[in-house]
C-alpha positions as CSV (number, residue, x, y, z in Angstrom):
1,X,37.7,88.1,116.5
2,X,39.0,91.1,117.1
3,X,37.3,94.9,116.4
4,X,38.8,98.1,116.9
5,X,38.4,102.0,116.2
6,X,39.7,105.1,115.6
7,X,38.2,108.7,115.7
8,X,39.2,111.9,114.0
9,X,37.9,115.3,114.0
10,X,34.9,115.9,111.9
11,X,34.0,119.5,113.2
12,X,33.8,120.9,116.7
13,X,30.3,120.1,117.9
14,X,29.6,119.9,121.7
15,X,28.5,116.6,121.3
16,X,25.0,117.4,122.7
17,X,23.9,115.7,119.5
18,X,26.7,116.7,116.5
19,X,28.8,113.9,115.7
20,X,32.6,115.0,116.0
21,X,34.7,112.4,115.7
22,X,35.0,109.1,112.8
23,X,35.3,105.9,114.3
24,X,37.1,103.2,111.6
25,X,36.1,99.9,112.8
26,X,37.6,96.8,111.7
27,X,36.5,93.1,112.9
28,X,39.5,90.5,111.6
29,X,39.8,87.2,112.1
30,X,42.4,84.5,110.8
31,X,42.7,83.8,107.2
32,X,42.8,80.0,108.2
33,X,39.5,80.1,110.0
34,X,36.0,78.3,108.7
35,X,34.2,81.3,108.9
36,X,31.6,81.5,105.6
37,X,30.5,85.2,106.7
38,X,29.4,87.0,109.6
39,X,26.1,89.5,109.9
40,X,26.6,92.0,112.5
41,X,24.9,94.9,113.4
42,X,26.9,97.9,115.5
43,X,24.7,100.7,118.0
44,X,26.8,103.6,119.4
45,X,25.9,105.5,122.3
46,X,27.3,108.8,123.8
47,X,27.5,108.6,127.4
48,X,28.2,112.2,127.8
49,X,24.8,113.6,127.7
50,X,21.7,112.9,130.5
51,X,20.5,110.8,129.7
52,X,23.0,109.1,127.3
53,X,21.2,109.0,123.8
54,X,21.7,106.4,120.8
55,X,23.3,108.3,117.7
56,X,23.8,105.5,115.4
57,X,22.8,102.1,114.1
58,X,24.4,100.3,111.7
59,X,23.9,96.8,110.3
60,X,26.3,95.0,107.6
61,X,27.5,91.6,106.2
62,X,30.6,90.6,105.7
63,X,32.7,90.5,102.5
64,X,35.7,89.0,102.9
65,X,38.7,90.4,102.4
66,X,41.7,89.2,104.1
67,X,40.0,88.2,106.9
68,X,39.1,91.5,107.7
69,X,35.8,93.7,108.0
70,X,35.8,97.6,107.9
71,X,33.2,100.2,108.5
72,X,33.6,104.3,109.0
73,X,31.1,105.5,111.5
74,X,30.8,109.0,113.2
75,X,31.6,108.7,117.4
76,X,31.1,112.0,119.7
77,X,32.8,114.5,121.7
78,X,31.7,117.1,124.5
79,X,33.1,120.8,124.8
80,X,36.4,119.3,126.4
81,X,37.2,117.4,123.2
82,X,36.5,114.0,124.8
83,X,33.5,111.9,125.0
84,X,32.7,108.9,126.4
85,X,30.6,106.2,124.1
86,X,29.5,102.8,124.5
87,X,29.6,100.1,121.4
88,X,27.4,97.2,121.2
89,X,28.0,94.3,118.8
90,X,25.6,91.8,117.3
91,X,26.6,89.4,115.1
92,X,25.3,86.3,113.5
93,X,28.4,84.0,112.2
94,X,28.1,81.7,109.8
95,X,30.8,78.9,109.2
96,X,31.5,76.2,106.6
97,X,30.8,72.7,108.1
98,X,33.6,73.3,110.8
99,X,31.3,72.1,113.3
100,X,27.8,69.9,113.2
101,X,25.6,73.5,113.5
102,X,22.3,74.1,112.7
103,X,22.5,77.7,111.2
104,X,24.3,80.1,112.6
105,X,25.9,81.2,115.9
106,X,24.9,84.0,118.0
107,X,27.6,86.5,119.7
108,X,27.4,90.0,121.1
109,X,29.9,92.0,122.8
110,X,29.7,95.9,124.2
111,X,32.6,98.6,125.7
112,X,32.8,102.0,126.0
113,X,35.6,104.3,124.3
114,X,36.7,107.5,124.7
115,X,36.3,109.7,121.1
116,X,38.7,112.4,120.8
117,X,38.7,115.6,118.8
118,X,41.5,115.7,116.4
119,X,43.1,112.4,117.2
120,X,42.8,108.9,116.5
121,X,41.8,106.7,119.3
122,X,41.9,102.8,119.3
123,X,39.8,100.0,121.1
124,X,39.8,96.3,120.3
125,X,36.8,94.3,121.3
126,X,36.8,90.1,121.9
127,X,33.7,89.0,120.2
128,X,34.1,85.3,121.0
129,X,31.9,82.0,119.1
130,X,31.3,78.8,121.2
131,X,30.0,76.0,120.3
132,X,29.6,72.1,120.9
133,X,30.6,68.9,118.8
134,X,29.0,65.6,119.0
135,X,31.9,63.4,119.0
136,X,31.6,60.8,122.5
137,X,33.7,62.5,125.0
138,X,35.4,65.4,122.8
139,X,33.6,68.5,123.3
140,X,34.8,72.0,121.1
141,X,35.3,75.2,122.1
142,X,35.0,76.7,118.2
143,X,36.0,80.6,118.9
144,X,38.1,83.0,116.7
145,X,40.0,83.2,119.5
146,X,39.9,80.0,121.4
147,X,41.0,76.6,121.3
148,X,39.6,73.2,120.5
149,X,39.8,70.5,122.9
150,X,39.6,67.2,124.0
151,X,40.0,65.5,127.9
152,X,39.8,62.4,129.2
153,X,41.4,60.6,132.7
154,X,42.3,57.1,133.1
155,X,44.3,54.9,135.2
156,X,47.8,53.1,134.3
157,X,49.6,50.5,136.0
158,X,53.2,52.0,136.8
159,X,54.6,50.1,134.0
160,X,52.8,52.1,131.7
161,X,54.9,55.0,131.7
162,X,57.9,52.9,132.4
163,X,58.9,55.5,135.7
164,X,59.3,52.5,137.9
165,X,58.5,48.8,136.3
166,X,59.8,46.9,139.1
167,X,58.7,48.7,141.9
168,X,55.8,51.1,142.9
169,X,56.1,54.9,142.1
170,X,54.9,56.3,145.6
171,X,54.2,53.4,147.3
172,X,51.6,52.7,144.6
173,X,50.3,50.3,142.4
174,X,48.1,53.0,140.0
175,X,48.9,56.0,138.1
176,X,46.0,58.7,138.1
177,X,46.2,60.0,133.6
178,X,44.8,63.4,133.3
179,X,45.3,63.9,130.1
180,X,44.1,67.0,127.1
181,X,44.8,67.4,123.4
182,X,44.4,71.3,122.7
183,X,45.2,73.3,119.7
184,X,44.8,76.9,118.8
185,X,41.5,77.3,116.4
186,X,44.0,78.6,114.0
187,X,46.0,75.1,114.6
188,X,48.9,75.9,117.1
189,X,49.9,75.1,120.2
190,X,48.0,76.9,123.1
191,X,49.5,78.5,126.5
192,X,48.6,75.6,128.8
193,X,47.8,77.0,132.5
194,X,48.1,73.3,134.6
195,X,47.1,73.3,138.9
196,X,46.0,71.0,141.3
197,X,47.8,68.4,143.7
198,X,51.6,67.7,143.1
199,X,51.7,65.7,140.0
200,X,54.4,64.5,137.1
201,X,52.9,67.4,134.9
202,X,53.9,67.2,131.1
203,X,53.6,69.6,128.6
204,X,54.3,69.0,125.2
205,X,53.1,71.1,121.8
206,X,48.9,70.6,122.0
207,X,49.6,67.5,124.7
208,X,49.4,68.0,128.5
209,X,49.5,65.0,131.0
210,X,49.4,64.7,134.6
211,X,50.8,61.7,136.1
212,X,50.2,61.5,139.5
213,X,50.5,58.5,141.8
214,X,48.1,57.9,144.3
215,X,49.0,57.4,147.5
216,X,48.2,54.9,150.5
217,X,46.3,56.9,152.4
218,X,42.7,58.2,151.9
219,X,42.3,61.6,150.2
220,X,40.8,63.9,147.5
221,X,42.8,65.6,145.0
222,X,41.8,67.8,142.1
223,X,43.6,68.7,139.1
224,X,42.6,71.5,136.5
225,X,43.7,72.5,133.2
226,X,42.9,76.4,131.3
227,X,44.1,76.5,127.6
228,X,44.7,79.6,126.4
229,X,45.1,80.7,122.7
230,X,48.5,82.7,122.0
231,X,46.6,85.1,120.0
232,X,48.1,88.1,118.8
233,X,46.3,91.3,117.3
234,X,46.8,93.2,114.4
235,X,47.6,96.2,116.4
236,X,48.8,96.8,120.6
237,X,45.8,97.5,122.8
238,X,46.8,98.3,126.3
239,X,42.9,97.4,127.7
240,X,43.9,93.9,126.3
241,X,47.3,93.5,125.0
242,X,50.9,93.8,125.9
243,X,53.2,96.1,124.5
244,X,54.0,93.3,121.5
245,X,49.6,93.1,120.9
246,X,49.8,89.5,122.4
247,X,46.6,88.8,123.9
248,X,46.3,89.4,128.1
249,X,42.8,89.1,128.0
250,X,40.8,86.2,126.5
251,X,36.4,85.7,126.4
252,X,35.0,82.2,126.4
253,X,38.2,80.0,127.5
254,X,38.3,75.9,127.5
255,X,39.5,74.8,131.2
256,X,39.1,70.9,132.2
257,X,38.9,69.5,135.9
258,X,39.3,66.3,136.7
259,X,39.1,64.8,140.8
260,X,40.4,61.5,142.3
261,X,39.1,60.4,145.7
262,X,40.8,57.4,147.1
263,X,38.4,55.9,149.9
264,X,39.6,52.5,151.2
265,X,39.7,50.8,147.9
266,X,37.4,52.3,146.4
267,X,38.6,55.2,143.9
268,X,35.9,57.4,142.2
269,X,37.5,59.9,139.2
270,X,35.7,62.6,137.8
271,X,36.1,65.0,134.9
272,X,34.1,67.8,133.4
273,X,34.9,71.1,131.9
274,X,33.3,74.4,131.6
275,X,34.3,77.5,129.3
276,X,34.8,80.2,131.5
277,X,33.6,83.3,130.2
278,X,36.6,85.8,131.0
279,X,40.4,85.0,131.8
280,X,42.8,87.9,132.4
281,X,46.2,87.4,132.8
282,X,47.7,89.9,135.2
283,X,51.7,90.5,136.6
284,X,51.8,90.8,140.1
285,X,54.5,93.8,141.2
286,X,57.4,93.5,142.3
287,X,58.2,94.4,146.3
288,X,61.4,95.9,144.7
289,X,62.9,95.9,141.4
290,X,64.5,93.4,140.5
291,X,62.7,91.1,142.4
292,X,60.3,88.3,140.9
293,X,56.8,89.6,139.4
294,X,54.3,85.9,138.4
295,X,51.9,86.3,136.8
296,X,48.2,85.2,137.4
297,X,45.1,84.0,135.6
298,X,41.5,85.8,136.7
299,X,38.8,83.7,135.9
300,X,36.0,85.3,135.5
301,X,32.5,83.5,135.6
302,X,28.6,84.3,135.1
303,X,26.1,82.8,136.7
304,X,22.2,83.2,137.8
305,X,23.3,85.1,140.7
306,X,25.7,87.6,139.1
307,X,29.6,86.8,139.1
308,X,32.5,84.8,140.4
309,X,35.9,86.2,140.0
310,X,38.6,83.3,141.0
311,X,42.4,83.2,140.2
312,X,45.1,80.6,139.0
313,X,48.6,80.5,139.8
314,X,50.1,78.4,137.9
315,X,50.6,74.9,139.2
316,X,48.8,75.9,142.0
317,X,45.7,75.2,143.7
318,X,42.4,74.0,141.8
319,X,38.8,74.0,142.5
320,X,37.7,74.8,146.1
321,X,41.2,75.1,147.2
322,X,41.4,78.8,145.3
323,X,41.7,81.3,147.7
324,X,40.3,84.7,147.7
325,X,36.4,84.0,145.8
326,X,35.1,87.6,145.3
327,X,31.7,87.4,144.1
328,X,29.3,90.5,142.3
329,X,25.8,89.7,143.4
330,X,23.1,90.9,140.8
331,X,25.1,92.8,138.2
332,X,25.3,91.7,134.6
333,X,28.8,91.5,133.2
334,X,29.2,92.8,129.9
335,X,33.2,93.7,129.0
336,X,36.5,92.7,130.8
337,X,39.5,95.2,130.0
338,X,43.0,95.6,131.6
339,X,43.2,98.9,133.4
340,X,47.0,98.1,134.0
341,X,49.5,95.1,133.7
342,X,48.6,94.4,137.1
343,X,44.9,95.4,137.7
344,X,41.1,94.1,135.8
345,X,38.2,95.9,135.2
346,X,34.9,94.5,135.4
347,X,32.3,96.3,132.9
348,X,28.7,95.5,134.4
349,X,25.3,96.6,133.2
350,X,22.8,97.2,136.1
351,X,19.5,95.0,135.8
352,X,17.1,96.9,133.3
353,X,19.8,99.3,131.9
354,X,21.3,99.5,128.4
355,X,24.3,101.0,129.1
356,X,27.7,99.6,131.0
357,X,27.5,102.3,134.0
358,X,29.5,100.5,136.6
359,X,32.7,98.7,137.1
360,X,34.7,96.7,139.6
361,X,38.5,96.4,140.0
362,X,40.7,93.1,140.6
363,X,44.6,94.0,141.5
364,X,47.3,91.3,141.1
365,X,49.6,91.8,144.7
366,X,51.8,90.0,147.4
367,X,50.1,89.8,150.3
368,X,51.7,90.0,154.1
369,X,52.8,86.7,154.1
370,X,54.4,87.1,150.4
371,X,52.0,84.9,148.7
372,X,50.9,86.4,145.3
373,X,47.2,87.1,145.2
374,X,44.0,88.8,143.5
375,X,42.3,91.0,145.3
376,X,39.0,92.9,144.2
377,X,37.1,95.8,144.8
378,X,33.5,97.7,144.4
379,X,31.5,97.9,142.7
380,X,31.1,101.5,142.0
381,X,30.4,104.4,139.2
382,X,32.1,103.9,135.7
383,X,35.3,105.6,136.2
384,X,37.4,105.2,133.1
385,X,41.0,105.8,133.1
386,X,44.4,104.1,131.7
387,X,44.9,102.6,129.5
């Protein structure tokens, strides 16, 4: 569910409390979703004034009209033309027997923008619905943007596959099946993001297996799966799109872990998942151009403490073997934006406060050994900025 907004000139206030810009706000969705209607209310807040004051409140419901919602509201300036303001969304949606649901789901979602005098200015905002079938082992991840998805892990005799029916694959007589059936919630394929130990991993349309053989010896191996939806918005967004408006940044993701541990012969399997609450994707540079430039996933996670921020190359380590665990302690995350192709911003809200007043930063890099890496910083003041 996307949301974005423009402002233009309405006179030339100061902003110290004359509205001087119009913010055009639209909140779309796909025209295949099981959305009945959504009830959502909007509060904007200028940032540029001491202390930062609440100018308007607006509360609608949704008629549908090509899967899209629009409302013209007034945002505000200062002197220089600019001003910073802060929107908070609260929605209730409402769906048509997608899921088993009793009434509706709640999501919120804030960010600041910058209005500008005479101009229009866009931001997109992820306003992301989560919810939870009762099917045995499937559990659904029921977003706008998101993916539904089922997991389950199993063991096969080598035959099974038919990689080596007269002999063991590995020196073994057991195939570790990690398997997930994903789809977009608009019914495509996702972007599946595989790690863990080296495996047979296959990837086909909404499929992806690992096959891995176990081994002789004693050990514990993890294996994970993030599914990302390919979702692309109606217009490009550089705090959360490419250059082509396909999603980099995603809220509420499905990602599936499963472990093996081979004691003896005794073998204990586990599998879970979670929806982590942020993903970015991120390039990391180049050392010179021309040179290779991966790409990472930042996962970012809530918790009663404040928040994790863990990354994903892919194929590569899972779990506890993820290097480089920042972690906020006592801030409340409320937005996640790109600043660049390369570098994260973390939007908190300090404990008691409103308003999103700081902000950490997470840069995709090589690091002296050559090993691409995510490194983060503060953190600090809200200091704005590209995009």
């Amino acid at each position: 569910m996307g949301l974005g907004a423009c402002g233009g000139a309405k006179d030339g206030g100061d902003g110290g409390g004359t509205n001087v810009g119009v913010a055009t706000l639209s909140l779309s969705y796909p025209a295949s979703t099981a959305i009945e209607k959504v009830e959502y209310t909007l509060t904007f807040t200028y940032l540029g004034s001491d202390p930062p004051v609440v100018y308007n409140v607006e509360t609608a419901e949704s008629v549908r009209l090509g899967g899209e919602l629009t409302a013209i509201l007034p945002c505000r300036t200062g002197q220089s033309g600019f001003g910073l303001n802060q929107v908070d969304v609260a929605a209730k949606v409402y769906f048509n027997d997608l899921v088993d649901q009793q009434g509706p789901i709640d999501a919120t979602a804030s960010t600041i923008f910058q209005c500008e005098r005479n101009a229009d200015v866009s931001v997109s905002m992820l306003l992301t619905v989560v919810g939870q079938g009762n099917g045995g082992f499937v559990d659904i991840d029921v977003g706008v943007v998101g993916t539904l998805c089922s997991a389950k892990t199993d063991y096969k005799d080598d035959g099974f596959i038919a990689v080596c029916p007269d002999s063991s694959c590995g020196q073994s007589s057991t195939i570790f099946l990690f398997a997930n059936n994903c789809q977009s919630v608009r019914g495509t394929a996702p972007e599946f993001w595989p790690c863990g130990a080296p495996t047979d991993w296959v990837l086909t349309n909404l499929v992806a297996t690992s096959q891995f053989a176990i081994p002789e010896e004693d050990g514990t191996w993890r294996f994970g799966l993030v599914t990302l939806d390919p979702y692309r918005m109606s217009q490009v967004d550089p705090s959360i799109t490419d250059d082509e408006a396909n999603l980099r940044v995603w809220r509420g993701v499905w990602m599936t872990r499963a472990t093996l541990i081979k004691a003896g012969d005794d073998l204990t399997r586990s599998n879970d998942h979670v929806i982590v609450d942020w993903v970015a994707k991120l390039k990391v540079p180049p050392t010179s151009p021309g040179l290779p430039s991966p790409s990472l996933l930042v996962l970012i996670d809530k918790n009663d403490t404040g928040v994790d921020v863990t990354y994903l190359e892919k194929y590569g380590a899972c779990g506890t073997e993820t290097v480089n665990t920042h972690h906020y302690d006592g801030l409340k995350l409320e937005d996640v934006r790109l600043y660049d192709e390369s570098t994260v911003r973390l939007l908190f809200r300090e404990e008691g406060s409103s308003l999103l007043g700081v902000e950490a930063r997470c840069d995709a890099l090589f690091d002296a050994e050559g090993e691409p890496i995510v490194d983060c910083s503060g953190p600090g003041p809200l200091l704005g900025g590209a995009p």
